[in-house]
VMD Tcl script that builds the backbone (N, CA, C; Angstrom):
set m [mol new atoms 240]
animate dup $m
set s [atomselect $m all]
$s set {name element resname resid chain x y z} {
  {N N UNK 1 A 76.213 58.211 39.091}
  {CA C UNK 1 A 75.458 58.257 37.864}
  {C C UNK 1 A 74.255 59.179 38.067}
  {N N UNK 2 A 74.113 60.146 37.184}
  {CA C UNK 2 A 73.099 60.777 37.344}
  {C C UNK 2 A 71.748 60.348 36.893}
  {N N UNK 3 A 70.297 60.450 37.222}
  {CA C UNK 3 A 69.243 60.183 36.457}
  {C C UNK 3 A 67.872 61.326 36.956}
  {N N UNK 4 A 68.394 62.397 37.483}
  {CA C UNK 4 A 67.528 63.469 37.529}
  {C C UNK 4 A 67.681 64.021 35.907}
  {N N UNK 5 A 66.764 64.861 35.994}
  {CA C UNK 5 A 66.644 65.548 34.705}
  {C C UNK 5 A 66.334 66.926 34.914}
  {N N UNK 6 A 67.253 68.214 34.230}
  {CA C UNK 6 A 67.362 69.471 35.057}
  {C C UNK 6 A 67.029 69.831 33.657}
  {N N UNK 7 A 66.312 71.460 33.776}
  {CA C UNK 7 A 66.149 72.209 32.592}
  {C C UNK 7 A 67.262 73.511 33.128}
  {N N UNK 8 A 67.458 74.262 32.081}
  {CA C UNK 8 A 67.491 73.909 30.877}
  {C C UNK 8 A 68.901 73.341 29.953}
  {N N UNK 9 A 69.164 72.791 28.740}
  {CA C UNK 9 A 70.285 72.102 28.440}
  {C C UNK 9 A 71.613 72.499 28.797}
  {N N UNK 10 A 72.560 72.134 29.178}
  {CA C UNK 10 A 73.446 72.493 29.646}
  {C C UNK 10 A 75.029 72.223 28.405}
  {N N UNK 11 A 75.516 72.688 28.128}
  {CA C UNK 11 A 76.823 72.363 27.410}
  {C C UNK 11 A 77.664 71.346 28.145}
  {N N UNK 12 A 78.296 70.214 27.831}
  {CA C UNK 12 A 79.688 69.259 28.530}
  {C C UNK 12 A 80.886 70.627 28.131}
  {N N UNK 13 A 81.849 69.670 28.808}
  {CA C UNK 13 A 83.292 69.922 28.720}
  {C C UNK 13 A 84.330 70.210 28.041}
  {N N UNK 14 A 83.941 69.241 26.884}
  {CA C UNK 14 A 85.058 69.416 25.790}
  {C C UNK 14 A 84.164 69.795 24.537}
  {N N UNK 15 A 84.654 70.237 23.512}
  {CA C UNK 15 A 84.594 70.734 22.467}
  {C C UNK 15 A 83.312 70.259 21.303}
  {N N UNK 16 A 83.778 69.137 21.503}
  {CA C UNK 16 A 82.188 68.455 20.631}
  {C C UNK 16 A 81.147 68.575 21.452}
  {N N UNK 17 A 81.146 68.959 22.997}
  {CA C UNK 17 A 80.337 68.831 23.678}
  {C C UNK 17 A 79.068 70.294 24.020}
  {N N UNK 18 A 79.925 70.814 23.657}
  {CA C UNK 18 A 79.214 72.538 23.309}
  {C C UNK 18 A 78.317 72.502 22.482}
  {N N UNK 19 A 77.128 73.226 23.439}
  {CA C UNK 19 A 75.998 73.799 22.374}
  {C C UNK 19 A 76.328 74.294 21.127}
  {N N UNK 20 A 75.991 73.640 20.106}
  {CA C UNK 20 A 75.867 74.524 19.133}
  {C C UNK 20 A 77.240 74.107 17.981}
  {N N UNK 21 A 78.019 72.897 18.305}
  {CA C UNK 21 A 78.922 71.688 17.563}
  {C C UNK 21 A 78.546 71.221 16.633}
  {N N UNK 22 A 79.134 71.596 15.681}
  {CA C UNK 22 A 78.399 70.267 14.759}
  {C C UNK 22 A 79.334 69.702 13.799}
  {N N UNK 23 A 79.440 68.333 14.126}
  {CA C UNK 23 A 80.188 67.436 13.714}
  {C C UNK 23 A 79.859 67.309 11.658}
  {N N UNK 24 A 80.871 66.320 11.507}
  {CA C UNK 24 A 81.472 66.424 10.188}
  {C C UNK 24 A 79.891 65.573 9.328}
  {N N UNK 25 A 78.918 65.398 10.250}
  {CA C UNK 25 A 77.966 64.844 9.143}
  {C C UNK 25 A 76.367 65.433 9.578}
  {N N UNK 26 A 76.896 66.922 10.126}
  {CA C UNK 26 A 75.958 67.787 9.782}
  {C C UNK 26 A 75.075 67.594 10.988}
  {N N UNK 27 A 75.702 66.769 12.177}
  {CA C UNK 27 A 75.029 66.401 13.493}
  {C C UNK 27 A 75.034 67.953 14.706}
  {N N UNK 28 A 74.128 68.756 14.930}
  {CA C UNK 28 A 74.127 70.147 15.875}
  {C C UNK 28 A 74.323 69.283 17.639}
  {N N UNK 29 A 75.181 69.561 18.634}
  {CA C UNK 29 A 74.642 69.236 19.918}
  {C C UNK 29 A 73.800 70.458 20.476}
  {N N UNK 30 A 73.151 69.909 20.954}
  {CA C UNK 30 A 72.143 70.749 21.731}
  {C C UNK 30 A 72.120 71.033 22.974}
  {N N UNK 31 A 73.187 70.266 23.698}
  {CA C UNK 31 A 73.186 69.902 25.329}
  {C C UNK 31 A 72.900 68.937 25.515}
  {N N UNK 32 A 72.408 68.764 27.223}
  {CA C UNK 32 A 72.361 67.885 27.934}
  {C C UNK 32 A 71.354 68.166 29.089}
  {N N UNK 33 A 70.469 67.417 29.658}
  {CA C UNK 33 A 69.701 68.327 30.829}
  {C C UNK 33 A 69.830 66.914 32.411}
  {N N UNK 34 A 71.658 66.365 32.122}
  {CA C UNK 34 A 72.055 65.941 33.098}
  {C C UNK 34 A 72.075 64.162 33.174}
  {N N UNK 35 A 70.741 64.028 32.202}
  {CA C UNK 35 A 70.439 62.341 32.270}
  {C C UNK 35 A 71.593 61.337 31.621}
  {N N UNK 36 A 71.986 60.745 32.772}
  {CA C UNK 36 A 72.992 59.342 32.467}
  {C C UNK 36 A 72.585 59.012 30.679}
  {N N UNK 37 A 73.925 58.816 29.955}
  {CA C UNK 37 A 73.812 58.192 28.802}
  {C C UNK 37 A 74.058 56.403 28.719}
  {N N UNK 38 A 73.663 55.865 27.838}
  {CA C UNK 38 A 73.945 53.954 27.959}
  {C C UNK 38 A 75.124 53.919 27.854}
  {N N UNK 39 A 76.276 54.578 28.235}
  {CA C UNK 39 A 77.307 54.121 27.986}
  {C C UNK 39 A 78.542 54.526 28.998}
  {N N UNK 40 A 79.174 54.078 29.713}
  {CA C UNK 40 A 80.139 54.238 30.995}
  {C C UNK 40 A 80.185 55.933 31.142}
  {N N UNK 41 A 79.854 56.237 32.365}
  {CA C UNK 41 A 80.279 57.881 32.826}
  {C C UNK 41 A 80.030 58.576 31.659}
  {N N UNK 42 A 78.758 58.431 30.776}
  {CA C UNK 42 A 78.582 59.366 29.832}
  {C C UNK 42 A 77.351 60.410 30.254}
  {N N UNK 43 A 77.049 61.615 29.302}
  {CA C UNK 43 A 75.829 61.987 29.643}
  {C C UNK 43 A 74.930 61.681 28.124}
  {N N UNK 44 A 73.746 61.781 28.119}
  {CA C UNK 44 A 72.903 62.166 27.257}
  {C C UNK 44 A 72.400 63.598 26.356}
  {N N UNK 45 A 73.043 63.467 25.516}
  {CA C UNK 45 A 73.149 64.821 24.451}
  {C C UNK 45 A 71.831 64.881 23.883}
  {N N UNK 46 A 71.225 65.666 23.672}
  {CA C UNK 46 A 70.505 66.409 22.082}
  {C C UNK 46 A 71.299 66.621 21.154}
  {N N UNK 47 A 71.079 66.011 19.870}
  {CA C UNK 47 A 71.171 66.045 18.401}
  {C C UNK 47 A 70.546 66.578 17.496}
  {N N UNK 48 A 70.524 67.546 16.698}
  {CA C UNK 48 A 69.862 67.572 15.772}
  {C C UNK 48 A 70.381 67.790 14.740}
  {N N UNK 49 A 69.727 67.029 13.768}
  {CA C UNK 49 A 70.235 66.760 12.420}
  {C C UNK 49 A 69.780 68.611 11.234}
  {N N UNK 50 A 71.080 68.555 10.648}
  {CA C UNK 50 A 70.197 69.950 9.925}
  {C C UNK 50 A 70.506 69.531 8.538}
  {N N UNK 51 A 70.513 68.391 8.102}
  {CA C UNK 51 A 69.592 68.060 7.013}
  {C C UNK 51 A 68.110 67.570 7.199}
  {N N UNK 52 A 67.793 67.421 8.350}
  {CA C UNK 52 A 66.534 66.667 8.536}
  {C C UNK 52 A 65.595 66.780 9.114}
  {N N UNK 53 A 65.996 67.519 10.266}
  {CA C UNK 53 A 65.379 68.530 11.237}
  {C C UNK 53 A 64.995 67.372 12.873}
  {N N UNK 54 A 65.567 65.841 12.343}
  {CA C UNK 54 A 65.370 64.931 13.728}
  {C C UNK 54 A 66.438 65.608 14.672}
  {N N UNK 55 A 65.370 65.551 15.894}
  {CA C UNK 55 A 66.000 65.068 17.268}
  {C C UNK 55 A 66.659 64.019 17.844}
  {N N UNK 56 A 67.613 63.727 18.483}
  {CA C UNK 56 A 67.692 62.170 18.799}
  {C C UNK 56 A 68.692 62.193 20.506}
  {N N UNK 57 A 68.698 61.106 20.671}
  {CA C UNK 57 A 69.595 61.356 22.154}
  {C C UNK 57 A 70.492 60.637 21.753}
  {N N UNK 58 A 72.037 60.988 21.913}
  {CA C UNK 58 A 73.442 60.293 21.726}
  {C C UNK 58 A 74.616 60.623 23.342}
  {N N UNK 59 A 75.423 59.386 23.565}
  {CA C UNK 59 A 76.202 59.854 24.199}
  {C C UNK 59 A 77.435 60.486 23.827}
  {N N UNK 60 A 77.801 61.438 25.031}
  {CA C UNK 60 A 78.617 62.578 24.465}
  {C C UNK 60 A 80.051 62.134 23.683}
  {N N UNK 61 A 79.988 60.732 24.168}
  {CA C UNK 61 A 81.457 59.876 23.516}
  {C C UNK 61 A 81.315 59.671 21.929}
  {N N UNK 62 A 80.155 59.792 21.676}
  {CA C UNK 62 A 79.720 59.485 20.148}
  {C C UNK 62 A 79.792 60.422 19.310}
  {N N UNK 63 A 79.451 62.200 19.844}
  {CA C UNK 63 A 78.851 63.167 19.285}
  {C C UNK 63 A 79.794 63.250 17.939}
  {N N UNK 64 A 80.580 63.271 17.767}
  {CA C UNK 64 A 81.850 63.207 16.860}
  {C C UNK 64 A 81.787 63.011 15.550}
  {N N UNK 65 A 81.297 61.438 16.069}
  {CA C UNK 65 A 81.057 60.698 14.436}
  {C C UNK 65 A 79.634 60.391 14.053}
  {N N UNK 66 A 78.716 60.738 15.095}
  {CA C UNK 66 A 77.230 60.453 14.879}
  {C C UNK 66 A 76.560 60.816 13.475}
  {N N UNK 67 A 75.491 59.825 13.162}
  {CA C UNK 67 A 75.005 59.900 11.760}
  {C C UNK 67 A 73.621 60.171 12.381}
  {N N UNK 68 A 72.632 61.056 11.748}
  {CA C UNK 68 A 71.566 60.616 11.917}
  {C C UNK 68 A 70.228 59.503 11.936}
  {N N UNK 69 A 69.509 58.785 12.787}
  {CA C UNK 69 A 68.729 57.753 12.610}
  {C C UNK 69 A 68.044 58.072 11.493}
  {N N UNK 70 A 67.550 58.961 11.329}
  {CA C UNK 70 A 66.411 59.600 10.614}
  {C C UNK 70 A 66.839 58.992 8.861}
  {N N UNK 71 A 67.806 59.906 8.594}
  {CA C UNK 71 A 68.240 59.726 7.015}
  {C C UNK 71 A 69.766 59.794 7.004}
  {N N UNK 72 A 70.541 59.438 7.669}
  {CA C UNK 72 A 71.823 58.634 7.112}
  {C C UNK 72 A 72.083 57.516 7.476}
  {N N UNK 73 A 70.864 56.975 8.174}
  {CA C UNK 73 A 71.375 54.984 8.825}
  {C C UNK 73 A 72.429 55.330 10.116}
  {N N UNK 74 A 71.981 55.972 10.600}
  {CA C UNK 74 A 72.742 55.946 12.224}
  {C C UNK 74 A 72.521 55.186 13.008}
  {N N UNK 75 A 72.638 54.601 14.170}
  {CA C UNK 75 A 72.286 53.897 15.089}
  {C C UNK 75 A 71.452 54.658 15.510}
  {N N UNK 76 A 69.931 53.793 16.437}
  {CA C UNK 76 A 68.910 54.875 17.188}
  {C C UNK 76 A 69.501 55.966 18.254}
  {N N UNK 77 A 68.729 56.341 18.265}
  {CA C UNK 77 A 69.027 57.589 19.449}
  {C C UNK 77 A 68.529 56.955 20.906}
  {N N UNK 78 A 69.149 57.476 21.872}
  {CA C UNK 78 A 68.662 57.169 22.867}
  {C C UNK 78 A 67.992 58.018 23.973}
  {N N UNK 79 A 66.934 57.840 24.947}
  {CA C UNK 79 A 66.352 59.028 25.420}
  {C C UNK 79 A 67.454 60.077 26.066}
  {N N UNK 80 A 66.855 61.385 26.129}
  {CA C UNK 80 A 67.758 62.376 26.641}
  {C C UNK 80 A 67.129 63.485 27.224}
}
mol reanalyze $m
mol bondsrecalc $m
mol representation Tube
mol addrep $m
């Protein structure tokens, strides 16, 4: 499990996981700068919303279907 934190963001593996993704509710990934996500062998993504302009931290298993906290009632974000 990782819990260093490296600059600067890095892209995952698969497809939603690429800088610059953005899922079907307008969610951007931003990367990753390595830090363990809350959820089994995940990492911690950057989100940003471009209706809204929030930041948020999601794991990369989520990026998909993620809503924003901000203004669509998403679940919180978690640090990243």
């Amino acid at each position: 499990m990782m819990n260093e934190v490296s600059e600067p963001f890095q892209a995952g593996q698969s497809p939603t996981t690429a800088i610059g993704y953005v899922n079907r509710n307008r969610q951007r990934c931003d990367g990753h700068r390595g830090l363990a996500g809350n959820d089994h062998a995940q990492r911690a993504y950057a989100l940003y919303c471009l209706d809204c302009g929030h930041t948020y931290g999601a794991n990369g298993s989520d990026i998909f279907q993620r809503r924003c906290p901000n203004c669509q009632r998403g679940a919180p974000g978690i640090p990243y």
